[in-house]
VEXVO-815766 format. One line per field, with one value per residue (C-alpha): residue number from 1; residue in three letters; chain; x, y, z. Coordinates in steps of 0.2 Angstrom, whole numbers, plus 2048, in hexadecimal, padded with zeros to 3 digits. Layout:
<sites>
i <- NUM;...
aa <- ALA;...
ch <- A;...
c1 <- X;...
c2 <- Y;...
c3 <- Z;...
</sites>
This chain:
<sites>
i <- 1;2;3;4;5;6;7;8;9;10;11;12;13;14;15;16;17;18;19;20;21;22;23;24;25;26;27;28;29;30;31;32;33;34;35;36;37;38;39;40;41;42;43;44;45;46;47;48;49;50;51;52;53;54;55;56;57;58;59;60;61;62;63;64;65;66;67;68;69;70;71;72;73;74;75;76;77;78;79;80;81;82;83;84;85;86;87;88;89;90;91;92;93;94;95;96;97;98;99;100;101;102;103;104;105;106;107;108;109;110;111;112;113;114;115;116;117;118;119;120;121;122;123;124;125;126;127;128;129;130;131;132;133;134;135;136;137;138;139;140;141;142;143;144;145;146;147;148;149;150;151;152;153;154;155;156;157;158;159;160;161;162;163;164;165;166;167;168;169;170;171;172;173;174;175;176;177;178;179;180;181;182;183;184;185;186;187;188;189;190;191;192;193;194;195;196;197;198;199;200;201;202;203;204;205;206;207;208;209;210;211;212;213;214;215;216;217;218;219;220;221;222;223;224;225;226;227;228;229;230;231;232;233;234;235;236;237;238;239;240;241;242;243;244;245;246;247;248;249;250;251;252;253;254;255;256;257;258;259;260;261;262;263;264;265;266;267;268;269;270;271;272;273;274;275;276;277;278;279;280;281;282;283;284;285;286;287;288;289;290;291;292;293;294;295;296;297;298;299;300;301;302;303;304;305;306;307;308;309;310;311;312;313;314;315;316;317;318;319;320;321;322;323;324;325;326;327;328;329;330;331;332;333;334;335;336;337;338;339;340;341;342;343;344;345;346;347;348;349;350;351;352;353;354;355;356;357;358;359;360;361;362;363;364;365;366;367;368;369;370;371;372;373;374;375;376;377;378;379;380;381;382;383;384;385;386;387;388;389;390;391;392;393;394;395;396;397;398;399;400;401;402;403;404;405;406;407;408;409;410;411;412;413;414;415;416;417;418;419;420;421;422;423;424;425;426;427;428;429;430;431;432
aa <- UNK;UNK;UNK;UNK;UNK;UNK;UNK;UNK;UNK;UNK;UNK;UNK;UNK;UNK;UNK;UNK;UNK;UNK;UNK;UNK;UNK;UNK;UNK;UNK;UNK;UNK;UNK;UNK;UNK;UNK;UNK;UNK;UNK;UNK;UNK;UNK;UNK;UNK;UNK;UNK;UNK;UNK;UNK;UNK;UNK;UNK;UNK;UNK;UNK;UNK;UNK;UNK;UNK;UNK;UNK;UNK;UNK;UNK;UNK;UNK;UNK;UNK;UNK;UNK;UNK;UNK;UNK;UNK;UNK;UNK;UNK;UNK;UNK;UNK;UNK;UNK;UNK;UNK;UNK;UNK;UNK;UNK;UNK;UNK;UNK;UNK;UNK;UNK;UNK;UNK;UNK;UNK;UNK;UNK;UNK;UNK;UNK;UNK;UNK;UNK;UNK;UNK;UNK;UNK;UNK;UNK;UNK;UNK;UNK;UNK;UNK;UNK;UNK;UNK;UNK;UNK;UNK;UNK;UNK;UNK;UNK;UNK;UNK;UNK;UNK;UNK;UNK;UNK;UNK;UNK;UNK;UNK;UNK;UNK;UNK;UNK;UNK;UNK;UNK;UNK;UNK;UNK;UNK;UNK;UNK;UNK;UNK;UNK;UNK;UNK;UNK;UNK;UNK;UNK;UNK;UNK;UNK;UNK;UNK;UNK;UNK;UNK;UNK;UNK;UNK;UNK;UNK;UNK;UNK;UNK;UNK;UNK;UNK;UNK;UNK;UNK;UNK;UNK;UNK;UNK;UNK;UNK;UNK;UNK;UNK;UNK;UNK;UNK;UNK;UNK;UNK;UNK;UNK;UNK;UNK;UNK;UNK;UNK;UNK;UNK;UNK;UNK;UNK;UNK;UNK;UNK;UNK;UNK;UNK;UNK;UNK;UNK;UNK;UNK;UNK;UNK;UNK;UNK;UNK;UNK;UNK;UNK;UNK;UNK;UNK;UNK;UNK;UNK;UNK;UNK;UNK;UNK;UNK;UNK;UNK;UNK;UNK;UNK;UNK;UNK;UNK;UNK;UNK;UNK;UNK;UNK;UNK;UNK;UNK;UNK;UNK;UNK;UNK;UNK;UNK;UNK;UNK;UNK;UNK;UNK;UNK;UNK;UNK;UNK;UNK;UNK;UNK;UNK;UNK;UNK;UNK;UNK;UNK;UNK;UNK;UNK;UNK;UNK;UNK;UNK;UNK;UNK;UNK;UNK;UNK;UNK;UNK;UNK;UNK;UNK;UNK;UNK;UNK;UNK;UNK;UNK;UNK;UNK;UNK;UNK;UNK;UNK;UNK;UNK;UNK;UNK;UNK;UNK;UNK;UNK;UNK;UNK;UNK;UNK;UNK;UNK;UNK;UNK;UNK;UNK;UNK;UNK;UNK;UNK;UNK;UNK;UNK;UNK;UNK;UNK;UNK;UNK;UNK;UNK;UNK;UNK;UNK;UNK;UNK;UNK;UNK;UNK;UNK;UNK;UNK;UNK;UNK;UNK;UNK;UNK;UNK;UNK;UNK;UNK;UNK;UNK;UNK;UNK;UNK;UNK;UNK;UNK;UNK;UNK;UNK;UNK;UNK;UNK;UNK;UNK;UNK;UNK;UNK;UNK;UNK;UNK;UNK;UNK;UNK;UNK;UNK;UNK;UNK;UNK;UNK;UNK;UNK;UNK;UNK;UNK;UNK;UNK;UNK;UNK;UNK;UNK;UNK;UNK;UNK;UNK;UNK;UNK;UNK;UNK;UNK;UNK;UNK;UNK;UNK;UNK;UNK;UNK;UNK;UNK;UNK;UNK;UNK;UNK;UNK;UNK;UNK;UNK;UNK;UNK;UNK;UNK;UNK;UNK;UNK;UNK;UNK;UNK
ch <- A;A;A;A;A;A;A;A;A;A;A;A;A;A;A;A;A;A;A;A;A;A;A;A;A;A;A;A;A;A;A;A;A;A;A;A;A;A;A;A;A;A;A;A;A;A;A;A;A;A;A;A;A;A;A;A;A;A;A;A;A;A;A;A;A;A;A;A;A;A;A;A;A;A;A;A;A;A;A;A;A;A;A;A;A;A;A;A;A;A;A;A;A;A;A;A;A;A;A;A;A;A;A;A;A;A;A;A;A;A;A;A;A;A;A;A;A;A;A;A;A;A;A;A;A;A;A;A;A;A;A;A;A;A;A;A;A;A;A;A;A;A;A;A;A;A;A;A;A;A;A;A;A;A;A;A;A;A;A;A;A;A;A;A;A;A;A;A;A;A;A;A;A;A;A;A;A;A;A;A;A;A;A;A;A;A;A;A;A;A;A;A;A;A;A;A;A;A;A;A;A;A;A;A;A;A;A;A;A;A;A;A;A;A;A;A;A;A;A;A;A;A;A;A;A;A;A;A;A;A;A;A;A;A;A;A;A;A;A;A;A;A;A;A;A;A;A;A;A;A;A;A;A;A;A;A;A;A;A;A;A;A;A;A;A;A;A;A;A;A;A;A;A;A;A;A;A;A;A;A;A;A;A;A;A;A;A;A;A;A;A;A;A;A;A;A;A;A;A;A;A;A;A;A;A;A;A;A;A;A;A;A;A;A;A;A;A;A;A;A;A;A;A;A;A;A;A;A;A;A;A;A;A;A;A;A;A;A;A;A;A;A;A;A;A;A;A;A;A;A;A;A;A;A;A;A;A;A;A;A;A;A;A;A;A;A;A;A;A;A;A;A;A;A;A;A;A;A;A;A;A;A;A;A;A;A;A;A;A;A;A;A;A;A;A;A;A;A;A;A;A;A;A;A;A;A;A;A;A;A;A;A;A;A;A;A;A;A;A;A;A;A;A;A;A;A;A;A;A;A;A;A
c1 <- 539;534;544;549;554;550;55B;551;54F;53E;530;538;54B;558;55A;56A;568;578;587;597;5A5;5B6;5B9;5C7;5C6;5D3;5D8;5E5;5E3;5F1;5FD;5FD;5F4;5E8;5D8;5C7;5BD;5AC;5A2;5AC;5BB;5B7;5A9;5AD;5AA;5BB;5BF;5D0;5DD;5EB;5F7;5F4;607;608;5F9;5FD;5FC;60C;604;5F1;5F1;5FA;5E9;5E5;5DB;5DE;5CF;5BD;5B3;59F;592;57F;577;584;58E;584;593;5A4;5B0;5C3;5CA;5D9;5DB;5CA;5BA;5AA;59A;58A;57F;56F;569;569;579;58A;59A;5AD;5BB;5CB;5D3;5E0;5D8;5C6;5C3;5B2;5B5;5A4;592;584;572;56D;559;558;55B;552;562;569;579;587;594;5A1;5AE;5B4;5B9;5B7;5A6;59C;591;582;56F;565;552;547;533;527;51A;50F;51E;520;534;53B;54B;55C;56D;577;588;593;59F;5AC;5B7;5A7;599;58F;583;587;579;56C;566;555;543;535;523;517;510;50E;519;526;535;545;556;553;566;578;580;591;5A0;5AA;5B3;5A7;59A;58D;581;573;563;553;541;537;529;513;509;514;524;534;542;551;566;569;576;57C;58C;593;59C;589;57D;578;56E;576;56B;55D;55B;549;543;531;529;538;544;557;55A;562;575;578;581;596;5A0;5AD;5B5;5A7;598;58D;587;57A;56C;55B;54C;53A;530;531;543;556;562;573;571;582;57C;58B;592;592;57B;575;570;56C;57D;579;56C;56F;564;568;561;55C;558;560;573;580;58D;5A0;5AD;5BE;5C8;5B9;5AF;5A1;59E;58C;585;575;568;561;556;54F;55B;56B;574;57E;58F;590;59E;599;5A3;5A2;59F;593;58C;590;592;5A4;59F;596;597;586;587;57D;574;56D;56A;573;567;557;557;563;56F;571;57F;58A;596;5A5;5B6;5C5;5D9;5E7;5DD;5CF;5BD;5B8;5A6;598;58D;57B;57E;58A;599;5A9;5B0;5BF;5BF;5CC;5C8;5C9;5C2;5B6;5BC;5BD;5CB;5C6;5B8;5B3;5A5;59F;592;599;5A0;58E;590;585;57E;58C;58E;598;58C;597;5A1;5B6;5C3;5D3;5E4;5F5;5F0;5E3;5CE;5C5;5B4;5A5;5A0;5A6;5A4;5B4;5B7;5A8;5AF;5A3;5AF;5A5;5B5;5C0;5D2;5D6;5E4;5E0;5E8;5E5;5D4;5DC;5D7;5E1;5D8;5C8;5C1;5BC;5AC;5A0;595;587;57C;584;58A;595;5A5;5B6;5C3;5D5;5E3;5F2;5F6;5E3;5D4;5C4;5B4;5A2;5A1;58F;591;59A;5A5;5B7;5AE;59D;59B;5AA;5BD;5CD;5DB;5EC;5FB;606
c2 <- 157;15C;155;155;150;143;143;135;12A;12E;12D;11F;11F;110;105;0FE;0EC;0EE;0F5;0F1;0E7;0DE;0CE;0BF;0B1;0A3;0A9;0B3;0BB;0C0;0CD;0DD;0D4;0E0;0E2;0E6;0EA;0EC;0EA;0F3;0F4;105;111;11A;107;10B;0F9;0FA;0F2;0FD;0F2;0E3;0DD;0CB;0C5;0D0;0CF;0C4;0B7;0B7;0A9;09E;09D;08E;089;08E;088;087;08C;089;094;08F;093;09A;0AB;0BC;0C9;0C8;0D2;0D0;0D7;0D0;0C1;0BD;0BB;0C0;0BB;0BA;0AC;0AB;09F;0AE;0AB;0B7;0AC;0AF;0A6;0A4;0AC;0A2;092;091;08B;093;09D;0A1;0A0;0AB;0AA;0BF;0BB;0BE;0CC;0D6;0D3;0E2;0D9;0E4;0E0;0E9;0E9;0F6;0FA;0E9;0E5;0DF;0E7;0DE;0DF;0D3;0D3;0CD;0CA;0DA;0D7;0CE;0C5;0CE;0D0;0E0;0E6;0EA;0F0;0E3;0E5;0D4;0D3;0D0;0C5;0B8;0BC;0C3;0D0;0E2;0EA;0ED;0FD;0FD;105;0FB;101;0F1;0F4;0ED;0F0;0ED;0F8;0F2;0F5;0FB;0FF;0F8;0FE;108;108;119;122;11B;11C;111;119;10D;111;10C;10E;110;104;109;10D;11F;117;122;11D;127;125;123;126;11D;119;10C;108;10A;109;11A;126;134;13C;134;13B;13C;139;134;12C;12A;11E;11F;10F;0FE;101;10B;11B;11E;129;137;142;14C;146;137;134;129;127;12B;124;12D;124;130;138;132;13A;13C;142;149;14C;153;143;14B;150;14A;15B;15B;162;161;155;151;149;13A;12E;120;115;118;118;10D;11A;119;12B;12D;13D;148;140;137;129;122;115;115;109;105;111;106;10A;10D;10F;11D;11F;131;139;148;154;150;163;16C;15B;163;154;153;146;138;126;120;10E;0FE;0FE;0EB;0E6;0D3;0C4;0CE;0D9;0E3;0E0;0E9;0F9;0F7;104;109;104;110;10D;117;125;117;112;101;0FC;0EE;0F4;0F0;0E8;0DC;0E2;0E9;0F9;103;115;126;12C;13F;13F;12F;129;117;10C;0FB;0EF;0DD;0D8;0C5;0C4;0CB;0B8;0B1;0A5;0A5;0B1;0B2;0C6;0CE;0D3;0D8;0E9;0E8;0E4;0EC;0E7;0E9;0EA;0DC;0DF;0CF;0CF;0C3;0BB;0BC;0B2;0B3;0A4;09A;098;0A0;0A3;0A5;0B2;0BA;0C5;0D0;0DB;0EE;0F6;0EC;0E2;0D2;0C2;0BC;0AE;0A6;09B;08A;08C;090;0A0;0A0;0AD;0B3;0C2;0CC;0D4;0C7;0CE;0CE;0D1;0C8;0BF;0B6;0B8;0B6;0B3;0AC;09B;096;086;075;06A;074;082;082;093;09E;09C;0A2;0A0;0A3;0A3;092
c3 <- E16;E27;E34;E47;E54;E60;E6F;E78;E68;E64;E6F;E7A;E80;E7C;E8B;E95;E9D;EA3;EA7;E9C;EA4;E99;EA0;E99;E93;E91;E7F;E7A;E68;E5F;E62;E58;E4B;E3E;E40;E35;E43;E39;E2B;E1A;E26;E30;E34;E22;E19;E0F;E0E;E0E;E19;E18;E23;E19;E11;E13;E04;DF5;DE0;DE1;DEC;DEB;DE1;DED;DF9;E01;E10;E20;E2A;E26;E35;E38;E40;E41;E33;E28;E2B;E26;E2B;E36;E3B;E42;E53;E5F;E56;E56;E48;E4D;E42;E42;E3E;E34;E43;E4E;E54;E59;E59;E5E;E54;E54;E45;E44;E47;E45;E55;E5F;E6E;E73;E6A;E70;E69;E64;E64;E4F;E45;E36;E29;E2B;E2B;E33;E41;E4A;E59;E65;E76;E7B;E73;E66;E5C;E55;E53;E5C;E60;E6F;E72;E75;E84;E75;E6F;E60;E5C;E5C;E56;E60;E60;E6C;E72;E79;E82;E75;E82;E88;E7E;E8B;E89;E91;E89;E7C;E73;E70;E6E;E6E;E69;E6D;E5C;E4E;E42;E52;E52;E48;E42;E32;E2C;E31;E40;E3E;E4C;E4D;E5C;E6A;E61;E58;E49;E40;E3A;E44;E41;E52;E4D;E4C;E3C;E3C;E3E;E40;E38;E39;E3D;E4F;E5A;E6C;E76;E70;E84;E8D;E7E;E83;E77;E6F;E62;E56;E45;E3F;E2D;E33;E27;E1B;E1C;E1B;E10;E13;E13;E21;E26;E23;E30;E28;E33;E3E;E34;E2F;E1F;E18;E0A;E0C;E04;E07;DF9;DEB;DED;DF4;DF9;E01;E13;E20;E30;E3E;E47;E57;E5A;E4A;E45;E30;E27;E14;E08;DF6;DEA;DDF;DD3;DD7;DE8;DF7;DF8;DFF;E07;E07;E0F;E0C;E09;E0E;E00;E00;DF4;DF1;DE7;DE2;DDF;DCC;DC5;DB7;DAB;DB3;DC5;DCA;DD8;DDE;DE6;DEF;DF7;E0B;E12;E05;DFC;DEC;DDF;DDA;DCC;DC9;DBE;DB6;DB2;DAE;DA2;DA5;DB6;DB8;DB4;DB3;DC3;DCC;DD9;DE8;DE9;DF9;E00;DF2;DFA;DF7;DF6;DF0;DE8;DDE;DE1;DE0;DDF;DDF;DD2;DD1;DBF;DC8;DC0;DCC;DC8;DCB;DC8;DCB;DDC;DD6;DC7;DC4;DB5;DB1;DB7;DB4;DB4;DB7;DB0;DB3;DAA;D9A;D95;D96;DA4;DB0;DBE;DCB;DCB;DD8;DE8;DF6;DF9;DF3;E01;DFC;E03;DFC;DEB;DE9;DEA;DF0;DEE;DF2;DE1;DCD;DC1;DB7;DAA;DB1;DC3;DCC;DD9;DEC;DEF;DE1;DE2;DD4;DD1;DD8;DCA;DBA;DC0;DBB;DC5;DCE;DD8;DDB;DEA;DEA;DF0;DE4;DE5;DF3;DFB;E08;E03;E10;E0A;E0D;E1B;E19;E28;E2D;E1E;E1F;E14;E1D;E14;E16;E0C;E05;E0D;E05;E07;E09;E15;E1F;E24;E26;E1B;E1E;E10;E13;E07;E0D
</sites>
């Protein structure tokens, strides 16, 4: 695999429409509150809210409404900071909320995006990708970044080619320390996709990581320590790639089975779940400084209702793994040693396909989790006890196809509702 740096992002640099400037507005979020300031929680998709210890095991089952909010076209990812929701729409659309309320602060219009479906927030903006017309009017892709207190734009991080295929996002964007990684591919018939690196305070370019005709996978990159880790798919091989944080400079590369992989870190480990082979899907965890596998847990042996679902990033609490897998089945298993905890497995009671599609969000003791199909509820959003798997509550709303994972601080539950009559777009569930 031939590989280099690009310190100009390719062949064309990112550009700056303008400088960034914090304004206010007439809101005032919440004091002190918790956030989940991204996407899986943090730039290491752990999942887990630590500070969470209003909603628990003991009170789960008491949720109930708190508001139901809209946004155009239906939500395809949030996140919570200062009080506020931010989501985007599938109407091209970025919106501000009031998290405990519902009610809009501001609505922005982000030009589209390529369904990479990833948000974040930090240092006053937020973080979302966005795309705007080529001099043939041909749509290219974008990282944007809004001011988080109006809305307005402060800049965009981009690298048109006025090609055909146009340039694009080609992998969710990840927030840590200042900076922003994602994956981008550079657009033409040789396209170069890679994991790219700019200032999240200026949308400056930091460093570009060139695969060149290979392609880094749909799930985006994870953030441990002073490294970045994401899955690699060249056609014919995957692996598990760790490049240094700081230049982009290749560390380690380890293969796997499979299609590309959905990446999680925590503890200096790196946990990855790969895509079905055919006859099985595997999670790895790898050790984060050589790449040396540690161990790893083959599964599935069916894919769910004919086909295979997509892996998302693994979440990780108090020394356990929980994941998505492709069979549609939720897994808990020993951090250190891989082994089996418990699973929940929707489908095993014949009812019909409502699997599990989202990444786990762990707080004090509970998992929630976008789909299920426990009993025949099919449940859009379910809760189950961390430690035994038991459920312990189920939405409403029936199952849909929006499939972000739920958010939970402050005592609140946030999650994407496929649309009916008790939620539109977005939910948030409180215990009374």
């Amino acid at each position: 695999m031939r590989i280099r740096n690009l310190n100009t992002f390719g062949l064309r640099s990112f550009t700056i429409l303008c400088a960034l400037a914090i304004l206010s507005v007439g809101h005032t979020p919440m004091a002190a509150a918790a956030n989940w300031v991204q996407t899986y929680y943090n730039g290491a998709h752990t999942g887990y809210n630590a500070s969470e210890t209003t909603l628990g095991v003991s009170n789960v089952s008491s949720l109930k409404l708190l508001w139901a909010g809209s946004v155009a076209g239906g939500v395809t990812n949030f996140a919570l900071s200062g009080g506020v929701v931010y989501a985007t729409g599938q109407s091209n659309n970025l919106v501000a909320l009031n998290a405990s309320t519902g009610a809009q602060l501001w609505s922005v219009n982000t030009g589209g995006n390529t369904g990479t479906n990833a948000i974040a927030v930090g240092g006053g903006l937020v973080f979302a990708e966005c795309e705007f017309p080529d001099t043939g009017g041909t749509l290219y892709g974008a990282i944007c970044a809004y001011k988080a207190s109006t809305g307005k734009m402060a800049w965009q991080s981009s690298s048109p080619c006025n090609c055909l295929p146009e340039s694009r996002v080609s992998a969710p964007l990840v927030y840590n320390s200042g900076v922003l990684y994602f994956g981008y591919s550079v657009g033409g018939t040789t396209a170069i996709t890679g994991t790219f690196a700019v200032q999240a305070a200026t949308g400056k370019s930091l460093w570009g990581y060139d695969f060149f005709s290979n392609n880094i996978g749909f799930f985006g990159p994870a953030i441990g320590g002073s490294d970045v880790y994401a899955g690699e798919n060249n056609g014919s091989s995957f692996s598990v790639d760790a490049l240094a944080a700081s230049d982009g400079n290749p560390i380690w590369s380890t293969p796997i089975n499979g299609g590309d992989a959905a990446v999680s870190v925590s503890g200096g480990v790196v946990y990855a779940s790969s895509r079905w082979t055919g006859t099985n899907a595997t999670l790895y965890a790898l050790n984060g400084t050589t790449g040396a596998t540690l161990w790893s847990y083959t599964y599935g042996t069916e894919a769910w209702c004919g086909s295979a679902a997509f892996p998302s990033p693994p979440a990780i609490a108090k020394n356990v793994v929980y994941f998505q897998g492709i069979d549609g089945n939720l897994y808990a298993l020993k951090e250190k040693s891989g082994s089996l905890l418990w699973a929940d497995m929707p489908n095993a009671v014949g009812m019909s396909c409502h699997p599990f599609v989202s990444s786990p969000s762990i707080a004090n003791g509970v998992v929630y989790i976008n789909g299920g199909d426990d009993m025949g509820t099919a449940s859009n959003t379910t809760a189950y006890n961390a430690a035994t798997g038991a459920l312990l509550w189920g939405s409403p709303s029936q199952h849909g196809t929006l499939e972000m994972p739920p958010v939970v601080a402050n005592g609140i539950l946030y999650f994407a509702s496929p649309g009916d009559s008790i939620c539109e777009s977005i939910c948030a569930y409180s215990v009374p």
